[in-house]
C-alpha positions as CSV (number, residue, x, y, z in Angstrom):
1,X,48.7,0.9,-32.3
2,X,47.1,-1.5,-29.7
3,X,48.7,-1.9,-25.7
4,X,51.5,-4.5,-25.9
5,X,51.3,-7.7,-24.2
6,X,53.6,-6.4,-21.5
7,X,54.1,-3.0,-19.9
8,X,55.9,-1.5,-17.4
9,X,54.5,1.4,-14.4
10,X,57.1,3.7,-13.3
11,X,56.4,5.1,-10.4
12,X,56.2,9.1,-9.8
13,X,58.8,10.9,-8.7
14,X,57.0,13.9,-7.4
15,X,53.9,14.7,-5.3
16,X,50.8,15.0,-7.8
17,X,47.1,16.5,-7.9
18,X,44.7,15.6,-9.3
19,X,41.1,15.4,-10.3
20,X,39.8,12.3,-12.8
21,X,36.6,11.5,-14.7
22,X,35.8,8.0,-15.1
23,X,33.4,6.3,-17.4
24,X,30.0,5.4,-16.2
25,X,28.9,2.6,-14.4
26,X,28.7,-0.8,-16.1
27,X,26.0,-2.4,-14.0
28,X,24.2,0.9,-14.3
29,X,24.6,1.1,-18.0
30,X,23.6,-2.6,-18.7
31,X,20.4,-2.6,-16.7
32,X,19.4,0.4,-17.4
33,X,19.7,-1.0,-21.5
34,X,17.5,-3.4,-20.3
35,X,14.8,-1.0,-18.9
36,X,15.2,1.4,-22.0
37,X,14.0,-1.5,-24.4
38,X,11.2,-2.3,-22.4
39,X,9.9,1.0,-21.8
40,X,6.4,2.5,-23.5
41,X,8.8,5.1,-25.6
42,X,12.3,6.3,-26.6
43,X,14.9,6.4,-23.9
44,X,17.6,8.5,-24.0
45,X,20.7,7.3,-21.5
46,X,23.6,9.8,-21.0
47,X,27.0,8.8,-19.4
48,X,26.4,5.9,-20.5
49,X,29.7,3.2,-20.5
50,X,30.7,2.7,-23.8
51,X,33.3,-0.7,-23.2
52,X,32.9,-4.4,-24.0
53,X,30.4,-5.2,-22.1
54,X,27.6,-2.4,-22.4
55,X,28.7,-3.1,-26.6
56,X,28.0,-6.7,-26.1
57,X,24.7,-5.7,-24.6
58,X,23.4,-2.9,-27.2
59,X,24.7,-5.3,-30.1
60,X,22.7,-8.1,-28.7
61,X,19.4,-5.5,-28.6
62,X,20.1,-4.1,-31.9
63,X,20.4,-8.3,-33.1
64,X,16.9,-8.5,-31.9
65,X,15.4,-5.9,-33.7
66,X,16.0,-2.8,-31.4
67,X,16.5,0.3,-32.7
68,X,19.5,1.9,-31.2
69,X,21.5,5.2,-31.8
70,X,24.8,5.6,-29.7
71,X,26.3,8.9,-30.1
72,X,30.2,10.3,-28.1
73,X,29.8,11.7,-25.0
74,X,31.6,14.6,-24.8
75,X,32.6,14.8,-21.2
76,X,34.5,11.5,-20.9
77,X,35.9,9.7,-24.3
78,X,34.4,6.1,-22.8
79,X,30.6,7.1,-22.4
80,X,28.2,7.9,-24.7
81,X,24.9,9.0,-25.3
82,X,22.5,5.9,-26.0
83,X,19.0,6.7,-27.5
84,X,17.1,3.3,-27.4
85,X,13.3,3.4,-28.7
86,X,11.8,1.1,-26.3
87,X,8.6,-0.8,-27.5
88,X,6.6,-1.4,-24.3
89,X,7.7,-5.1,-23.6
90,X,7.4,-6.7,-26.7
91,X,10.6,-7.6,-28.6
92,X,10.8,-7.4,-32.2
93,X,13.1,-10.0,-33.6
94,X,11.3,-13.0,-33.7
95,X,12.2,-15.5,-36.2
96,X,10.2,-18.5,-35.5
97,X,7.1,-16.6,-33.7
98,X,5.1,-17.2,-36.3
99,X,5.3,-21.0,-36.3
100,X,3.6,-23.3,-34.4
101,X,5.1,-24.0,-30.6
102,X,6.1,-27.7,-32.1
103,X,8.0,-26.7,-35.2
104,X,9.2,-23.2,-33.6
105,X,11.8,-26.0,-31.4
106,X,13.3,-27.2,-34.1
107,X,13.6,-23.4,-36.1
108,X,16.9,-22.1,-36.4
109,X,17.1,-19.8,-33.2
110,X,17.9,-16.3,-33.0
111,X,22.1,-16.0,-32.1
112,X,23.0,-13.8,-29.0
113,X,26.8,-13.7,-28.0
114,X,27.1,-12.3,-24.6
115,X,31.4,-12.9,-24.4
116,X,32.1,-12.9,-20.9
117,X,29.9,-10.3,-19.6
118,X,27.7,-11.8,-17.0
119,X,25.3,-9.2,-16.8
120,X,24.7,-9.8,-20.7
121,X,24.5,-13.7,-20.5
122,X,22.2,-13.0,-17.5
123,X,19.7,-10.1,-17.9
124,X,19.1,-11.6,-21.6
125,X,18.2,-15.3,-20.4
126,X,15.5,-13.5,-18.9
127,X,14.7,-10.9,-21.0
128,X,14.2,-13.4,-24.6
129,X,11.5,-14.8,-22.5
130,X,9.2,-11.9,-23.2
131,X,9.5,-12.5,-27.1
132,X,8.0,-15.6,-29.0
133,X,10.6,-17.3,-30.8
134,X,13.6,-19.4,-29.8
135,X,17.1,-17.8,-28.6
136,X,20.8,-19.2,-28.7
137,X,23.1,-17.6,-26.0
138,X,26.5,-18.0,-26.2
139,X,29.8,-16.7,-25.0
140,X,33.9,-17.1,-24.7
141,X,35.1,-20.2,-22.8
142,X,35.3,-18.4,-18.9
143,X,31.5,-17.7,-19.6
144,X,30.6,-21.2,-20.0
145,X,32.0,-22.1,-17.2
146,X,30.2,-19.5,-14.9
147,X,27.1,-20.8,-13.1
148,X,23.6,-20.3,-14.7
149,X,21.9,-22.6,-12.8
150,X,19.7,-21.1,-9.8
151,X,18.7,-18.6,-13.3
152,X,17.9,-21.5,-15.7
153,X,15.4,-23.3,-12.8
154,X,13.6,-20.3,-12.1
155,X,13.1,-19.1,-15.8
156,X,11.7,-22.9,-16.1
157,X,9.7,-23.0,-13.0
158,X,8.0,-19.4,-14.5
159,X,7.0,-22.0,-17.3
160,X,9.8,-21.3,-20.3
161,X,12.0,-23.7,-22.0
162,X,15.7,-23.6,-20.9
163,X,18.1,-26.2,-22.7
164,X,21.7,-26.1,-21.6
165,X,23.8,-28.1,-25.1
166,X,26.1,-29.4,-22.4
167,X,23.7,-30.8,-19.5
168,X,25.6,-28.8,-17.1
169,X,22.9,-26.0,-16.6
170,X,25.7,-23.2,-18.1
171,X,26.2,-21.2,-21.6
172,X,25.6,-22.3,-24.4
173,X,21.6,-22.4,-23.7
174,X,18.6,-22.6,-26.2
175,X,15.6,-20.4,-24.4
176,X,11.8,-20.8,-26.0
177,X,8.1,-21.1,-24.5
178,X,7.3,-24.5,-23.7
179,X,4.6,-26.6,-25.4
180,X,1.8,-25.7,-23.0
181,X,0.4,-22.6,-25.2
182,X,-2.7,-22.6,-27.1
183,X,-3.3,-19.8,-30.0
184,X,-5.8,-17.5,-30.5
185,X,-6.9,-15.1,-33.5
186,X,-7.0,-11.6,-32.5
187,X,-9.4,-8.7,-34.1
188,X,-7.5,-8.4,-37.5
189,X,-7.9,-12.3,-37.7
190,X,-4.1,-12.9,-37.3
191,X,-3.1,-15.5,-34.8
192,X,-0.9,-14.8,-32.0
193,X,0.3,-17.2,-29.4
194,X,-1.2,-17.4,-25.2
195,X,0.7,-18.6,-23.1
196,X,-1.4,-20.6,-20.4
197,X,0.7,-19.4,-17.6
198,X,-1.0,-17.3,-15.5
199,X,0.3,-15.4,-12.2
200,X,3.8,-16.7,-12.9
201,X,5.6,-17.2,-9.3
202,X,9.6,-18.3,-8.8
203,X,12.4,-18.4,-6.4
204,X,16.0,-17.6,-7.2
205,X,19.1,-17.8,-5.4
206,X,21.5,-15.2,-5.3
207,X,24.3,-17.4,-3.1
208,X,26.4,-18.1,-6.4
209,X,25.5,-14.3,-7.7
210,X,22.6,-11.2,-7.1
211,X,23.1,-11.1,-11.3
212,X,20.1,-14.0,-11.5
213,X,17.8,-12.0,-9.0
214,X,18.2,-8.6,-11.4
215,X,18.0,-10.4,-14.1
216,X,14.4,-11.7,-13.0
217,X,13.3,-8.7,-11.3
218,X,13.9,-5.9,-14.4
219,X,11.6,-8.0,-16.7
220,X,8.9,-9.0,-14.4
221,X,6.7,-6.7,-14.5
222,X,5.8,-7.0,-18.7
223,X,6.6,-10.7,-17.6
224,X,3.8,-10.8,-15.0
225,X,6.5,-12.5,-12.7
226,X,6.8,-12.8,-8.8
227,X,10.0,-13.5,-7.7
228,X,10.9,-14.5,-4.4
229,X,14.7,-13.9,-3.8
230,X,16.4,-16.6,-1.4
231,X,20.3,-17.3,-0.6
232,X,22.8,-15.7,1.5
233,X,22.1,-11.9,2.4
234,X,19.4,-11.9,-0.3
235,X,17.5,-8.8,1.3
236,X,20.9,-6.8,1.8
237,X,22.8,-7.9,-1.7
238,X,23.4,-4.6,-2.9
239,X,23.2,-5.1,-6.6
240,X,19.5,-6.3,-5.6
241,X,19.0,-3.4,-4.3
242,X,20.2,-1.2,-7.4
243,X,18.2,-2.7,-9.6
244,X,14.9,-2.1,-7.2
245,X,15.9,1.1,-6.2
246,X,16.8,1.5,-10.5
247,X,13.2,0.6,-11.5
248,X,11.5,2.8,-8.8
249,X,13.5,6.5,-10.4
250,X,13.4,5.0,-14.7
251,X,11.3,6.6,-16.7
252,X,9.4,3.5,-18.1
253,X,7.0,5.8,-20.7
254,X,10.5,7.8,-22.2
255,X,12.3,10.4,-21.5
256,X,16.2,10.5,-20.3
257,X,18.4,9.0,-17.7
258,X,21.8,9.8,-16.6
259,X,24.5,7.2,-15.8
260,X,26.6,8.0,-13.1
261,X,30.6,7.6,-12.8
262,X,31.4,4.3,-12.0
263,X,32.7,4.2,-8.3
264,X,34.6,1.0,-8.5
265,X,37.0,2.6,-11.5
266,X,36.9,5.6,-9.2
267,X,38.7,3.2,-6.4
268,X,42.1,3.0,-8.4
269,X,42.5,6.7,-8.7
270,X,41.5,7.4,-4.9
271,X,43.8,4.3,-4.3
272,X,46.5,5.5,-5.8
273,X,46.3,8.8,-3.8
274,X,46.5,6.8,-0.9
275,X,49.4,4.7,-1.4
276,X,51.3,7.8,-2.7
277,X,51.0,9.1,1.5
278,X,50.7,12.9,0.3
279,X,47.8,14.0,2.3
280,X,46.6,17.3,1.5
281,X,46.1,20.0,4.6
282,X,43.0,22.3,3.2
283,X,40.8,24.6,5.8
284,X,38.1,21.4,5.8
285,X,41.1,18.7,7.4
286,X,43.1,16.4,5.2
287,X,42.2,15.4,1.6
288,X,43.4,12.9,-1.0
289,X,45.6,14.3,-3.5
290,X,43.5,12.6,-6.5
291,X,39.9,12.8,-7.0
292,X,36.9,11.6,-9.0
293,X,34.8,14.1,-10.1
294,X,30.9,13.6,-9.8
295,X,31.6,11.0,-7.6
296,X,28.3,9.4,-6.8
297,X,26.3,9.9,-3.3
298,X,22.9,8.3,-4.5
299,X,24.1,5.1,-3.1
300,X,22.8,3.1,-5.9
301,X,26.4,1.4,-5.7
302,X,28.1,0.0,-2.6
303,X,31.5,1.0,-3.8
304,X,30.6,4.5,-3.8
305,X,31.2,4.0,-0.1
306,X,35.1,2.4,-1.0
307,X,36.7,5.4,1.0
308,X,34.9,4.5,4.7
309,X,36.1,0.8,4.1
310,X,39.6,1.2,2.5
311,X,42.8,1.3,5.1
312,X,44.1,5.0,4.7
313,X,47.7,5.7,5.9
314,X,47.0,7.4,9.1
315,X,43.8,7.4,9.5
316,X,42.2,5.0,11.5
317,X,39.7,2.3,9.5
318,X,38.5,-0.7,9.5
319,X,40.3,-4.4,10.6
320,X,37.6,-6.3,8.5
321,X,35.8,-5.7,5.0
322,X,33.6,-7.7,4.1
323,X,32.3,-8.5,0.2
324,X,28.7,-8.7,1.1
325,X,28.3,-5.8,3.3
326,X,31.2,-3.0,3.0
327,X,32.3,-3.2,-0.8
328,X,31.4,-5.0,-4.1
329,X,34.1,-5.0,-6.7
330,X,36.1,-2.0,-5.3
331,X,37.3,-4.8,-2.7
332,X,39.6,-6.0,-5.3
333,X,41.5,-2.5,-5.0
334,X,41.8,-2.2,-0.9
335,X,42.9,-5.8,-0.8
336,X,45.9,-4.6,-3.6
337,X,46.8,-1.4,-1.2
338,X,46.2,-3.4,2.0
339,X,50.1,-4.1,2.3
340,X,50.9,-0.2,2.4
341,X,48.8,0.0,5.9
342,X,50.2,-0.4,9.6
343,X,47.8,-3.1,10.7
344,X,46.3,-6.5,9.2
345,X,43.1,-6.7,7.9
346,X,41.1,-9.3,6.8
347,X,38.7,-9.0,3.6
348,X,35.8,-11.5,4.5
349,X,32.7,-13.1,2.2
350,X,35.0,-13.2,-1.0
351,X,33.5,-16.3,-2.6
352,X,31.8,-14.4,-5.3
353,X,34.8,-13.5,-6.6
354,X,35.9,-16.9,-7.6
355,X,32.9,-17.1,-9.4
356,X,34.0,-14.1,-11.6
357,X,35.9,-13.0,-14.7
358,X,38.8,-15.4,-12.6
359,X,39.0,-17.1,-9.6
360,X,39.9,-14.1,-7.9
361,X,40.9,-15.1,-4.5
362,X,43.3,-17.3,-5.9
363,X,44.3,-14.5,-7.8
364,X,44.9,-12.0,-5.4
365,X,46.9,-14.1,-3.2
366,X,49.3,-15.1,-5.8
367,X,50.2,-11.7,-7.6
368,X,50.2,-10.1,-4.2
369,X,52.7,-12.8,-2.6
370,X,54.7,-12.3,-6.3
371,X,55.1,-8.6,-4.9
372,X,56.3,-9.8,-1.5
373,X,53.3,-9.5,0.5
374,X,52.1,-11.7,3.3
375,X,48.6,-13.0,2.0
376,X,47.0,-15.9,4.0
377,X,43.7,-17.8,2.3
378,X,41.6,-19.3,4.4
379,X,38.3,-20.2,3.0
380,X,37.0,-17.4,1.5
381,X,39.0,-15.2,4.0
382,X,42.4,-13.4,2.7
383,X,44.1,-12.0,5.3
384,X,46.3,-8.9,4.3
385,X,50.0,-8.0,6.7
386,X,51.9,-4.9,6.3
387,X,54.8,-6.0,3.7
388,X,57.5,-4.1,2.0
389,X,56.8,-5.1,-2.0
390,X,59.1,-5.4,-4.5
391,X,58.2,-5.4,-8.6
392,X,57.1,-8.1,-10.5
393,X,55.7,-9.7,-13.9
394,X,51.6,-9.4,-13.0
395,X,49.1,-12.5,-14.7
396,X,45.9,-10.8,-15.1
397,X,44.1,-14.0,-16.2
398,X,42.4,-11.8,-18.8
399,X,40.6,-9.8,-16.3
400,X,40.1,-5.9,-16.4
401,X,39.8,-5.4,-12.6
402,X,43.4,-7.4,-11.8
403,X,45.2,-5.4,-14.5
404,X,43.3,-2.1,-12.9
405,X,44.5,-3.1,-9.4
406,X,47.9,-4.6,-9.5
407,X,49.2,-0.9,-12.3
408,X,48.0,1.4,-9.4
409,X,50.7,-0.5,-7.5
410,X,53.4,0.7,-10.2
411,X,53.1,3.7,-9.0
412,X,54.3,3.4,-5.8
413,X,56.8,0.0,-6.2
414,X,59.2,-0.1,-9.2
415,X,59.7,-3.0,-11.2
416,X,55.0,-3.7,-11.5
417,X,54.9,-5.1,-15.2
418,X,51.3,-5.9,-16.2
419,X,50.7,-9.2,-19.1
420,X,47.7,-8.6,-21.2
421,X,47.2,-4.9,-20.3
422,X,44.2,-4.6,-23.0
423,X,41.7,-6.8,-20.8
424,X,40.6,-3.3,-19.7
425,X,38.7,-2.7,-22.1
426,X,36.0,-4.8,-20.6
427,X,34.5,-2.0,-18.6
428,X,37.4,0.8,-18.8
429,X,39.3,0.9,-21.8
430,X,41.5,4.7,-21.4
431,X,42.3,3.6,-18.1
432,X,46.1,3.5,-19.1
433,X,45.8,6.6,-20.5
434,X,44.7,8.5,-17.8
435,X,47.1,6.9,-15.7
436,X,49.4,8.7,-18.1
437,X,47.8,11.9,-18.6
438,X,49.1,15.0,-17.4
439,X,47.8,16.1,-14.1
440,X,44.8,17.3,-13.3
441,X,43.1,15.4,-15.9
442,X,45.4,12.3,-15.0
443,X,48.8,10.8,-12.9
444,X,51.2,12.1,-15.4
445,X,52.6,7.9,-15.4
446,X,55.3,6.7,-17.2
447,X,54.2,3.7,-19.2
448,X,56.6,1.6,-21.1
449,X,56.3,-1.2,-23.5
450,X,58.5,-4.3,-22.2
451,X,59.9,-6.8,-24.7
452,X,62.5,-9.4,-24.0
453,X,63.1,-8.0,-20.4
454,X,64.0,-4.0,-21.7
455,X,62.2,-1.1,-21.9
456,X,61.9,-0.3,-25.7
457,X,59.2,2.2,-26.0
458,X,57.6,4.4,-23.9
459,X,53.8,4.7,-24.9
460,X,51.5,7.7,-24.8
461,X,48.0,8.7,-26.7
462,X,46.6,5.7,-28.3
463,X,49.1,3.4,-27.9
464,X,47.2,3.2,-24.6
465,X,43.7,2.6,-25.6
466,X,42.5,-1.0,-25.0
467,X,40.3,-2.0,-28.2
């Protein structure tokens, strides 16, 4: 059986210990697709994320002529083993690439839905500009209302046709070469398309997200592209910098890459460790009770760094976080457990996040001051107070990481019902059930389905798989 619309966390009774996997790393697992399909040879990922997102991405690939082989990982139930046989740049499915440019515009164009995964949407508006043939993107409603823009004017400025259906510069988009190619016959006497673009050069902004900058840079080289990136922080973004530092260690001729745990689904398990206040005393100093195993110290992710930014009970840390230099999505969870601390904090730079899966600083504040907390926005500033909570009916406005932060707070405050619980499955879909799990391999939860107001079944196994 699917999650229900509505559950219920009960919080645990008793001390616990323990030590979690979680699945790889979404950004990770999506760019490094990326790289695999453009690389001279077969690439074999491992840890990979196998959720809604890295699917949308390989069934994109595979829709334009990839050849893909995803095998169970079997570590962790939500990764798997991704063998991609990468074809040095050139992209396979190209319906109209035959045509000439004149008629290839008016060709039925290849159909990618991306849902509402922006790294999809994104890295493969840049990426269909390496084939020759003419490529509908698409996605749910939230995705055509994210911005595209700063993307879509430096994909034209490098010279390729970007048509937007609503004028508005968003999803759904129609991406081709533009008219100024000539052709040429090559040594077998077949005729193959040049584009006249030479030493393509553009500048992107990353002020409304870093996803248009990685986007640009992971193709650029087969693209022959120089990219300048401009915006807020655009030398310090840190998803910039994964995707450099990512295409200095791939192995563009073949071979294998690992994925490593994701450390922003790592934040709910060390969060719930904090909020639960039982410090462990070992020969080293005190320790969290819960851990993530293979946590990762290559600092390819910011959030890896979640436990110097979050407030610990007792332990003295920081009065402000900031979304550009402390903590990327992981934010999410120390503004949740922000109300258990003995001082306020502010959580500063957050206006990325209302660009996101939801507006998430309007979010935040509303399902925190639900729970009783004292939450003040002003601009793209929430401040956080120390506040008793109380339960409450959670909205999660469909989005994985507001159903992931508000159930980590059922542990601790009774009454924390979560609507739409299955929106994890965008990037962690056993979360629930190794919230439920027994220790050490989970929290050893209680998680009930709520109908009507009652508790009417409490769920287990795959009743708590989000598919």
């Amino acid at each position: 059986m699917a999650l229900p619309d509505l559950i219920e966390i009960v919080p645990l009774d008793k001390p616990v210990r323990a030590e979690i996997t979680v699945p790889g790393s979404k950004s990770i697992t999506n760019r490094a697709l990326i790289l695999a399909a453009l690389a001279d040879g077969e690439v074999t990922l491992t840890g990979a994320l196998w959720s809604e997102d890295t699917q949308i991405m390989v069934a994109c690939l595979q829709k334009l002529g990839f050849e893909i082989r995803v095998e169970n990982d079997p570590e962790e139930f939500c990764n798997r083993t991704i063998t991609v046989k990468g074809l040095g740049g050139k992209i396979p499915q190209s319906r109209t690439g035959i045509l000439p440019v004149s008629d290839r515009l008016e060709a039925c164009p290849t159909e990618l839905f991306a849902g509402n995964a922006g790294t999809a949407a994104r890295f493969l508006s840049a990426f269909v500009c390496l084939g020759d043939g003419v490529y509908r993107l698409s996605g749910v409603a939230r995705m055509h209302e994210r911005p595209q823009a700063a993307l879509f004017s430096a994909l034209r400025e490098l010279g390729y046709r970007v048509e937007s259906e609503n004028g508005d510069d968003k999803l759904p988009v129609i991406i081709s070469h533009r008219d100024t190619e000539s052709t040429e016959k090559n040594k077998s006497g077949s005729v193959s398309s040049v584009s006249l673009w030479q030493n393509k050069k553009c500048k992107v902004s990353i002020e409304e997200s870093s996803q248009f900058a990685s986007a640009l840079l992971l193709c650029a080289e087969v693209g022959n592209w120089k990219v300048e990136v401009v915006g807020e922080n655009a030398e310090e973004s840190p998803y910039v910098a994964m995707t450099s530092k990512l295409l200095e260690v791939f192995p563009k001729n073949g071979g294998t890459f690992q994925i490593e745990p994701d450390a922003s689904s790592g934040s709910y398990f060390f969060a719930a460790g904090i909020i639960l206040d039982c410090m462990i005393e070992t020969d080293s100093g005190l320790e969290l009770p819960v851990d993530v195993s293979n946590w990762p110290d290559s600092e390819l992710q910011i959030d890896s760094k979640f436990l110097k930014h979050i407030p610990i009970i007792g332990v003295e840390s920081p009065n402000t976080v900031s979304r550009l230099r402390d903590l990327a999505d992981s934010i999410m969870t120390a503004i949740v457990v922000t109300p258990f601390h003995s001082r306020v904090v502010k959580f500063i730079d957050l206006g990325r996040l209302r660009l996101q899966e939801t507006e998430r600083v309007v979010a935040l504040r509303t399902e925190l001051t639900k729970c009783g907390a004292k939450v003040v926005e002003e601009g793209d500033t929430l401040t956080v107070w120390p506040s008793p909570l109380h339960g409450a009916a959670i909205e999660t406005y469909n989005d994985h990481r507001m159903a992931m932060c508000f159930a980590i707070l059922g542990l601790k405050v009774p009454g924390i019902k979560i609507k739409n619980p299955a929106c994890v499955k965008k990037t962690f879909p056993n979360f629930f059930q190794k919230l439920a799990a027994p220790p050490p391999q989970g929290l050893g939860a209680e998680i009930w389905e709520i109908k009507n107001g009652l508790r009417i079944r409490k769920l287990s196994g795959e009743d708590l798989f989000a598919d």
